[in-house]
C-alpha positions in Angstrom: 102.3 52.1 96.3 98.8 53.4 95.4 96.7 52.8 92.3 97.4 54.9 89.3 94.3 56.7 88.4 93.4 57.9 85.0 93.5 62.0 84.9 90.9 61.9 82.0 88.4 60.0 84.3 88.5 62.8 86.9 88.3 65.7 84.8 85.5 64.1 83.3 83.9 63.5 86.6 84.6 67.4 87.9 82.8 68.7 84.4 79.8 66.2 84.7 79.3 67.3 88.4 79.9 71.1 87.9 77.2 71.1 84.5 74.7 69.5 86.7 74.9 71.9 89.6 75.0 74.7 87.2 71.3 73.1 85.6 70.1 72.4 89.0 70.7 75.9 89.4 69.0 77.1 86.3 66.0 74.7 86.7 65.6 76.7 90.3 65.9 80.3 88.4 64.1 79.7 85.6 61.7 76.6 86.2 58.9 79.0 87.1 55.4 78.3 85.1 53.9 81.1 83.0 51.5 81.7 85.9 54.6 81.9 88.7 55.9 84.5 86.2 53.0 86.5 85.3 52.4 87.0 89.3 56.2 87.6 89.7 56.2 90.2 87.3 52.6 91.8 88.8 54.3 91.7 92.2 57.6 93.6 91.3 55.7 96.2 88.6 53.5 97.0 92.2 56.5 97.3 94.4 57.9 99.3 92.0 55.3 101.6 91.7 54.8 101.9 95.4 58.7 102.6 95.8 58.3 105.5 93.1 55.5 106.9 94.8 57.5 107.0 97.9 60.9 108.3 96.6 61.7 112.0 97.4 62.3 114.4 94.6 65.9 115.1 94.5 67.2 118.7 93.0 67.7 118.6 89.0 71.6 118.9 88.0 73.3 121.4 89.2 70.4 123.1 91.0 72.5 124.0 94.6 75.0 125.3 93.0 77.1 122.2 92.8 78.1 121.8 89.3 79.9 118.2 89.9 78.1 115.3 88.1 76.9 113.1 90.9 
């Protein structure tokens, strides 16, 4: 016969091992420094603006005589 093991150890366990992963996680998303951010947010407001520039005008609603919303 095996050991009896104590249920509240190992749920205990599981939540201790699933908060860490869930900081080690965070501390990847949001352990940039204000400088990291800054030229994150440059970089995307650029691309942005280049996409935009390079998007093709699209008809207003209901300009080809297709009344459907979209």
């Amino acid at each position: 016969m095996s050991t009896p093991i104590n249920l509240n150890k190992v749920r205990k366990t599981r939540a201790r091992a699933e908060k860490k992963a869930r900081a080690d996680a965070n501390a990847v998303t949001f352990g940039l420094t204000k400088a990291e951010k800054d030229r994150a947010k440059r970089e995307n407001s650029r691309s942005a603006r280049e996409l935009d520039g390079k998007a093709a005008e699209t008809p207003p609603y209901g300009a080809n005589g297709n009344d459907k919303k979209p």
